[in-house]
C-alpha positions as CSV (number, residue, x, y, z in Angstrom):
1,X,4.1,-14.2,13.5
2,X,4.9,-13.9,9.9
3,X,3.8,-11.9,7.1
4,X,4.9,-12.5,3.4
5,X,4.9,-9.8,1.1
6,X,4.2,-11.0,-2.3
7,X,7.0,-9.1,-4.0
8,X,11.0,-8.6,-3.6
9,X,10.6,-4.7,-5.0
10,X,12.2,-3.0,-2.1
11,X,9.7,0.1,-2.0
12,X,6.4,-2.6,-1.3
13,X,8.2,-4.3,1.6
14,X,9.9,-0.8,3.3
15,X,5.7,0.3,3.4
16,X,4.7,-3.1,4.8
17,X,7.5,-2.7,7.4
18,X,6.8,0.7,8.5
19,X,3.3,0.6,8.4
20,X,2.7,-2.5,10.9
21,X,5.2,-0.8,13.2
22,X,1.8,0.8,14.2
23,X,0.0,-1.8,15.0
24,X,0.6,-4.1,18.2
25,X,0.0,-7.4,17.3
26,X,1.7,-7.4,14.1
27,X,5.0,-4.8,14.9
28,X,6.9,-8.2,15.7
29,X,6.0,-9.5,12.8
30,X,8.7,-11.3,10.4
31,X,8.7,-10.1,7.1
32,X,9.2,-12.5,4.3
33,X,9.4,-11.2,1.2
34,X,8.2,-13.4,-1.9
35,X,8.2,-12.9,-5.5
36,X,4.4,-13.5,-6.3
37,X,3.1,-13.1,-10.1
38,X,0.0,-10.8,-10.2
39,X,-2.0,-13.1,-13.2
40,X,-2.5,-9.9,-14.7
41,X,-0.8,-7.4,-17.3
42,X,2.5,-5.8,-16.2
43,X,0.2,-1.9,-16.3
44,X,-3.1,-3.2,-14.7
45,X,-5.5,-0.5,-16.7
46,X,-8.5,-0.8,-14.7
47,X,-9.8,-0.8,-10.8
48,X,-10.7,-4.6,-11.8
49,X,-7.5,-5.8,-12.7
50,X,-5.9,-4.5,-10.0
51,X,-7.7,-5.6,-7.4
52,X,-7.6,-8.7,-9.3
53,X,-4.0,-8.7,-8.9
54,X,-3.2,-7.9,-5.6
55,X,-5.6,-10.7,-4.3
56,X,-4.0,-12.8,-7.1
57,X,-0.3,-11.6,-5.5
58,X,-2.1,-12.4,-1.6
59,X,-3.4,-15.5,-2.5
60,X,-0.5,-17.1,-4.4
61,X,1.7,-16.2,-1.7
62,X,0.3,-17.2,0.9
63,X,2.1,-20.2,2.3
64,X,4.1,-20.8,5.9
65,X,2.8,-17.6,7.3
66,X,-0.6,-15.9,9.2
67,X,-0.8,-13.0,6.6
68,X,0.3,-12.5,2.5
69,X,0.3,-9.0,1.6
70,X,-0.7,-8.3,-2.4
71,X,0.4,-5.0,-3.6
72,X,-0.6,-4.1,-7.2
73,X,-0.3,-0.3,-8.7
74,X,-2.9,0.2,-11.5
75,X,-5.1,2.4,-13.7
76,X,-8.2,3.4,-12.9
77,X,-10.8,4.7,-14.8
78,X,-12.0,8.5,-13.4
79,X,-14.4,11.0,-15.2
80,X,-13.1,14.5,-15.7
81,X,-9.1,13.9,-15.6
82,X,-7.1,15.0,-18.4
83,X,-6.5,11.4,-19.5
84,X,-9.6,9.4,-18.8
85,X,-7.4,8.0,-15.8
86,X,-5.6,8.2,-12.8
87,X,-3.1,5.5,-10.8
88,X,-3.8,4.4,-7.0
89,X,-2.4,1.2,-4.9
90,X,-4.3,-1.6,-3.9
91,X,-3.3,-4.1,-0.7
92,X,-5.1,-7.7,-0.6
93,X,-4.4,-8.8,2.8
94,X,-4.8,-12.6,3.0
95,X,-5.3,-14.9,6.1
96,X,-6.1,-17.8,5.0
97,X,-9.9,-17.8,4.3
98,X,-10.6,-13.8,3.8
99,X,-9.6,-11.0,1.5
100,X,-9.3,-7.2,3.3
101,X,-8.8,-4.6,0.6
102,X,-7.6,-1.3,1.1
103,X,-6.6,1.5,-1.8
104,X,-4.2,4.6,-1.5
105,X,-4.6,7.9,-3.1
106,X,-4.8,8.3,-6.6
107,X,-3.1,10.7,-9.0
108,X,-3.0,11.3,-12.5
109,X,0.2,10.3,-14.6
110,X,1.1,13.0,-17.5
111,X,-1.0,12.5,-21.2
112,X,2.3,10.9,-22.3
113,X,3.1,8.5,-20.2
114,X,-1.2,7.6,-20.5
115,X,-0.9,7.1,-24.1
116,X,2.3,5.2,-24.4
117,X,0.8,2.8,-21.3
118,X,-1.8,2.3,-23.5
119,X,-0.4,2.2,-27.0
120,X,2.5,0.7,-26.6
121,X,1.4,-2.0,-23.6
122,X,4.4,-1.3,-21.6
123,X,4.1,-0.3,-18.0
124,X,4.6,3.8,-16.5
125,X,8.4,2.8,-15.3
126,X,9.3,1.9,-19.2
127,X,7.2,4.8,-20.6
128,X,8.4,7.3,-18.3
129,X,12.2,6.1,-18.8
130,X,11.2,5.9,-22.5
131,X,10.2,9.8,-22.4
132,X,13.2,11.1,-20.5
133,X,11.6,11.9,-17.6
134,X,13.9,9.9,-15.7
135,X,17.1,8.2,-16.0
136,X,16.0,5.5,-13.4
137,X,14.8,2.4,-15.3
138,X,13.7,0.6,-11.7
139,X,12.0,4.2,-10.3
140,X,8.8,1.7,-9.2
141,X,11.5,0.5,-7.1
142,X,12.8,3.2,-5.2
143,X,10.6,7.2,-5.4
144,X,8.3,5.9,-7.9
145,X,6.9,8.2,-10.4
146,X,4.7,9.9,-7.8
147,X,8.3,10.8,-6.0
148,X,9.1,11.8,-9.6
149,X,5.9,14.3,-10.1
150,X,5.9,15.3,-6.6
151,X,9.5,15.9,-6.1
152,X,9.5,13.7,-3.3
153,X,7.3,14.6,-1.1
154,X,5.2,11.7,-1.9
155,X,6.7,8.6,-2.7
156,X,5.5,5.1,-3.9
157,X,6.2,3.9,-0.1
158,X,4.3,6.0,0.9
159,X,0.7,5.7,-0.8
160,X,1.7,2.2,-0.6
161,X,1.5,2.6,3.0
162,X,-1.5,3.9,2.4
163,X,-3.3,1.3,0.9
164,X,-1.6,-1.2,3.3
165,X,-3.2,1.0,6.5
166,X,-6.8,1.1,5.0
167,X,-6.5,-3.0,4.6
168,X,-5.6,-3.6,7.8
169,X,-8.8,-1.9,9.2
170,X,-10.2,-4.9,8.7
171,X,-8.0,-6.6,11.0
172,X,-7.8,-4.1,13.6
173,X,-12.0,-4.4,13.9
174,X,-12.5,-7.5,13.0
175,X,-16.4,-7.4,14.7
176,X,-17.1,-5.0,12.0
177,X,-16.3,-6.7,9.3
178,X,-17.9,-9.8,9.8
């Protein structure tokens, strides 16, 4: 069996590896990773557009293989935060003919990095280097800035692996779903 990931970014494929390891029929499962454009901004700012581009990531991806995997970080829009928002994970799990979606957790980045997202159009990894509150220009690559806020005890792999497990209930009951 193989599975692309729609991305080379080393924290989306480590939470696709670990979290099929769980799973019997896809634990064996080759992992291919691919670099997939979203077809949306670089800082999706709403639940939309990032659902939009993980299916997007999913569906372009998906070639020589029984699943593509879309992983997209985003904005979402949520009453009664300090900003007006707070950032979650979305997986698109494609197989050919059907879309299973699945989010992680959400938290809320800090007012600055929300208003330099927004006013500057540049994406949390650039506005959170840009502020100083790291010195790690690829963080969305390794802790993310939920490692950053949490001090590592939650990292981007794993509320990626989050979103990634809440997908695949889709596959593992496929009579629900139909």
């Amino acid at each position: 069996m193989k599975i692309v990931v729609a991305s080379k970014n080393p924290a989306k494929i480590e939470a696709v590896r670990e979290a099929i390891m769980g799973y019997e029929i896809l634990k064996e499962a080759e992992i291919i990773p691919f670099e997939s454009n979203s077809g949306v901004s670089d800082q999706p700012k709403s639940l939309e557009e990032t659902i939009k581009g993980a299916i997007n990531r999913a569906k372009f991806s998906f070639k020589d293989c029984h699943y593509s995997f879309g992983i997209e970080s985003g904005l979402m829009s949520v009453p009664e935060t300090k900003t007006g928002y707070m950032n979650f994970c979305a997986c698109a799990i494609y197989d050919g003919s059907q879309i299973h979606l699945g989010m992680s957790s959400a938290f809320e980045f800090p007012k600055k990095i929300t208003k330099i997202i927004h006013s500057l159009e540049i994406g949390a990894n650039e506005a959170a280097h840009r502020l100083g509150l790291t010195n790690d220009k690829k963080i969305g690559s390794s802790q993310g800035i939920i490692g950053l806020l949490t001090k590592g005890r939650v990292t981007r792999k794993d509320y990626t692996i989050q979103a990634i497990r809440m997908a695949l209930i889709h596959l593992e009951n496929p009579e629900l779903y139909r």
